[in-house]
C-alpha positions as CSV (number, residue, x, y, z in Angstrom):
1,X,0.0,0.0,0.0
2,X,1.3,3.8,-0.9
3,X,1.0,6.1,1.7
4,X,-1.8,8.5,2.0
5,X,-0.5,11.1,0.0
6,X,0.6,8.4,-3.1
7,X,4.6,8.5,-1.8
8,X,6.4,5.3,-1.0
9,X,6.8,4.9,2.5
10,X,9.8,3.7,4.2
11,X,9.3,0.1,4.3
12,X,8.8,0.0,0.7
13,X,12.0,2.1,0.0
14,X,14.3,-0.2,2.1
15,X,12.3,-3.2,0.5
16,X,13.2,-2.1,-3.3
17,X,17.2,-0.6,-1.7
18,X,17.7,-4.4,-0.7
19,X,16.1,-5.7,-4.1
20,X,18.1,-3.4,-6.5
21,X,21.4,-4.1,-4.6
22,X,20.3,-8.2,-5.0
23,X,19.8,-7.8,-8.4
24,X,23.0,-5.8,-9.3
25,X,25.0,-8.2,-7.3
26,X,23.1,-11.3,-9.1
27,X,23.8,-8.8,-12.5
28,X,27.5,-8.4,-11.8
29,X,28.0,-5.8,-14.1
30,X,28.4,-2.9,-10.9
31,X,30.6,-2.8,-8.6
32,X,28.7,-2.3,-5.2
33,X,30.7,-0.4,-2.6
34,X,27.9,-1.1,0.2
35,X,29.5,-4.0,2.0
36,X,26.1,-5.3,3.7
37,X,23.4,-6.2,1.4
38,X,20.1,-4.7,3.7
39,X,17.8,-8.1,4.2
40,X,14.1,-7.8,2.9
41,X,11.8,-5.9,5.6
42,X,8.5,-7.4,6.0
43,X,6.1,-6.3,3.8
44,X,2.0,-7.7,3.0
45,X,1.9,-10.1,-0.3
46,X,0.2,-6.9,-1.9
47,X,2.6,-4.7,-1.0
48,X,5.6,-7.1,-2.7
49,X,4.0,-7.2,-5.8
50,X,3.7,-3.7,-6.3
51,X,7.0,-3.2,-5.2
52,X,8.4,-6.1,-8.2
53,X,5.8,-4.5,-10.6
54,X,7.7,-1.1,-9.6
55,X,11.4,-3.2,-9.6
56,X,10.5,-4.4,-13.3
57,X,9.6,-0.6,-14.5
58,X,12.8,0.3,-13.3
59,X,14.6,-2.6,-15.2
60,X,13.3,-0.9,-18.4
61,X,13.5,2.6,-17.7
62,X,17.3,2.6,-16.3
63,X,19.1,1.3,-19.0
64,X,17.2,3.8,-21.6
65,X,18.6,6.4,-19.2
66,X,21.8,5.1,-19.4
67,X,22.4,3.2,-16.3
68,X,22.7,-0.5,-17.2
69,X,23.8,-1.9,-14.1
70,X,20.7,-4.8,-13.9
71,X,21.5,-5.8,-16.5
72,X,23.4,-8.9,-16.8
73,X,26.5,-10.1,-18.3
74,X,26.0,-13.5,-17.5
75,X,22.9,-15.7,-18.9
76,X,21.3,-18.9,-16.7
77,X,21.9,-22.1,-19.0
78,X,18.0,-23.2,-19.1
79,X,17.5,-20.0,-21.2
80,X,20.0,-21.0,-24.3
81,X,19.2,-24.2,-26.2
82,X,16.1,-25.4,-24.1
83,X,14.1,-22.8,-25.4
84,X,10.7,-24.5,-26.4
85,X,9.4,-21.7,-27.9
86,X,11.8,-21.0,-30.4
87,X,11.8,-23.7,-33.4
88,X,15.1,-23.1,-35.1
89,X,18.2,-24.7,-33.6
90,X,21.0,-22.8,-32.9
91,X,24.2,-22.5,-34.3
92,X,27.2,-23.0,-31.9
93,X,30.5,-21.0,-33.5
94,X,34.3,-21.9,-32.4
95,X,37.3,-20.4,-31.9
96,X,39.7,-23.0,-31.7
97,X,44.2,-22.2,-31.5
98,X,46.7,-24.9,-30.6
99,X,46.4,-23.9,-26.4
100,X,42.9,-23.3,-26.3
101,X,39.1,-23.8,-27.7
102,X,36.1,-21.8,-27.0
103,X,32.6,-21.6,-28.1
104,X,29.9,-19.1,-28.9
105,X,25.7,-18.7,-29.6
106,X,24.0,-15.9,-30.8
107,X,20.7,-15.1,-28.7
108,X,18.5,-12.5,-28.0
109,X,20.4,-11.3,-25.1
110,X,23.3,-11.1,-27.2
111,X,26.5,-13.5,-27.9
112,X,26.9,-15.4,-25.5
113,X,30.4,-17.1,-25.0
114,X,29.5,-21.0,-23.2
115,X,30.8,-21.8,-20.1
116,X,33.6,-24.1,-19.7
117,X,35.4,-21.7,-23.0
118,X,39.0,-21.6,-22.6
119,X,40.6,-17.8,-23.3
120,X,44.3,-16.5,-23.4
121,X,45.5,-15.9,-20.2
122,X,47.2,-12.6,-21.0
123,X,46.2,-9.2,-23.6
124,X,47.8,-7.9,-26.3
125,X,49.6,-4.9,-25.8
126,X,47.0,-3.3,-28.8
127,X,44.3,-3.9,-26.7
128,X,42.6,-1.2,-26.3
129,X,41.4,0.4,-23.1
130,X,37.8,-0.8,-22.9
131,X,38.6,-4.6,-23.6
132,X,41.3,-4.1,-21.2
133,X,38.3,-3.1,-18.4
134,X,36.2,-5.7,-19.7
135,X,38.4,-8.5,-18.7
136,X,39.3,-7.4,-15.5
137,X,35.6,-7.0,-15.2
138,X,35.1,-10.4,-16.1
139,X,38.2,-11.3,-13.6
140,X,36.6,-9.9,-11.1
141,X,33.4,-11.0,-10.7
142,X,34.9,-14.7,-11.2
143,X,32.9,-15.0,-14.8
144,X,36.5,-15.7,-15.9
145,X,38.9,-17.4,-13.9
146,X,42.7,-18.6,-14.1
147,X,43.2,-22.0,-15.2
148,X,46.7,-23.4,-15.4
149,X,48.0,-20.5,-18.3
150,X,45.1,-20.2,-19.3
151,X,41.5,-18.4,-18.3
152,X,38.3,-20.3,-18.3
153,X,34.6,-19.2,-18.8
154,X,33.1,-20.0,-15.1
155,X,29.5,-19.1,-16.4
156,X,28.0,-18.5,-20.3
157,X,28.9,-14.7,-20.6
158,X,26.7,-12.2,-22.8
159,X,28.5,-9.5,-24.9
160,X,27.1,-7.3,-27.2
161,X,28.9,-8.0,-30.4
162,X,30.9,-11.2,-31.7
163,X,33.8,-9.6,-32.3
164,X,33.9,-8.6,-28.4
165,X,33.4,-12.0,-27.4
166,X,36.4,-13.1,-29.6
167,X,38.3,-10.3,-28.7
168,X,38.0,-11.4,-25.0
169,X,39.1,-15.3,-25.7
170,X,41.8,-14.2,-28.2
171,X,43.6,-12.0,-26.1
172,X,44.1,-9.2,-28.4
173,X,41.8,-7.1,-30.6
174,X,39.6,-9.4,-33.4
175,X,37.2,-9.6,-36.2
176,X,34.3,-12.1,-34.8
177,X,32.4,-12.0,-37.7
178,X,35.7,-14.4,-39.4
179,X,37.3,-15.8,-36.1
180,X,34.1,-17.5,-35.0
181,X,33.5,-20.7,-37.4
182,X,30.5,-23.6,-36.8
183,X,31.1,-26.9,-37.6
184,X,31.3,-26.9,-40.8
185,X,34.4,-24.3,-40.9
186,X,32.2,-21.3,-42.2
187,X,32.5,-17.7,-40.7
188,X,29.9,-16.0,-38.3
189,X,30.1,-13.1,-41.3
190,X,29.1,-16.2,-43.8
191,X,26.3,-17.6,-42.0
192,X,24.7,-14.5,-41.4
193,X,24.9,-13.3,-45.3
194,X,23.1,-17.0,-45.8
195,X,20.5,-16.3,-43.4
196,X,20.4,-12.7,-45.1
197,X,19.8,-13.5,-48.7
């Protein structure tokens, strides 16, 4: 229930401060400086589902504004290649080198590089900056972790473009649309002018 002048009262606002930190930790895309992750005060049934209806209005409204820390860079595995709804199967793409093999799915959440993926341990000097604070992001929150001299994939990983995901198993800045290859040995870049035609 809203208070009686339509303002949240304080219940509600620790109720959706303990929820958003939840979620950004679950996210792992922000780094949360708040040690202590406030438990859930006690709220009626009623009042929780207006506070999730108000959570998932959020979800959409931050990221238009620019702040995209819900959403996730990881993806649960019951979401890719179970899907019942979708008909078409989905194409798995490689990246395979003489130390290590990875591999990759387009979905609508974006590319998503599977867990278990081996990746170069270090970066290429020519890195640049941004893929340089994207691994140590992924380092960080564990999505990546040192294996041996390598780095493994602890959990499937979203990124927002193919050659991103490469660029983050290779090491070093990459095309993805040619360094990803199916099964058959044909590029990302090939499949995609097939499906295109």
């Amino acid at each position: 229930m809203i208070s009686k002048d339509e303002l949240l009262t304080k219940t509600q606002i620790k109720y959706l401060e303990s929820r958003l930190i939840q979620l950004a930790i679950e996210a792992k895309t922000a780094e949360i400086e708040n040690g202590n992750s406030p438990s859930l005060p006690t709220l009626h049934e009623a009042d929780i589902a207006d506070m999730e209806y108000f959570l998932e209005q959020l979800k959409l409204l931050l990221p238009v504004m620019g702040f995209k820390f819900l959403i996730s860079s990881t993806i649960k595995r019951p979401f890719i290649g179970n899907n019942v709804e979708s008909s078409k199967v989905q194409e798995i793409y490689f990246i395979t080198t003489k130390t290590f093999k990875a591999s990759m799915l387009e979905t609508d959440q974006g590319y998503v590089v599977m867990k278990g993926s081996e990746a170069k341990k270090d970066l290429s000097p020519s890195c640049t900056e941004t893929y340089r604070n994207m691994r140590r992001k992924l380092l960080e929150t564990e999505i990546l972790v040192e294996q041996g001299d390598k780095l493994l994939f602890a959990e499937d990983a979203i990124f927002n473009s193919p050659s991103a995901a490469s660029n983050m198993v290779l090491g070093r800045n990459s095309n993805g649309f040619t360094e990803w290859v199916n099964k058959n040995g044909l590029t990302f870049k090939e499949i995609q002018e097939k499906l295109n035609e």
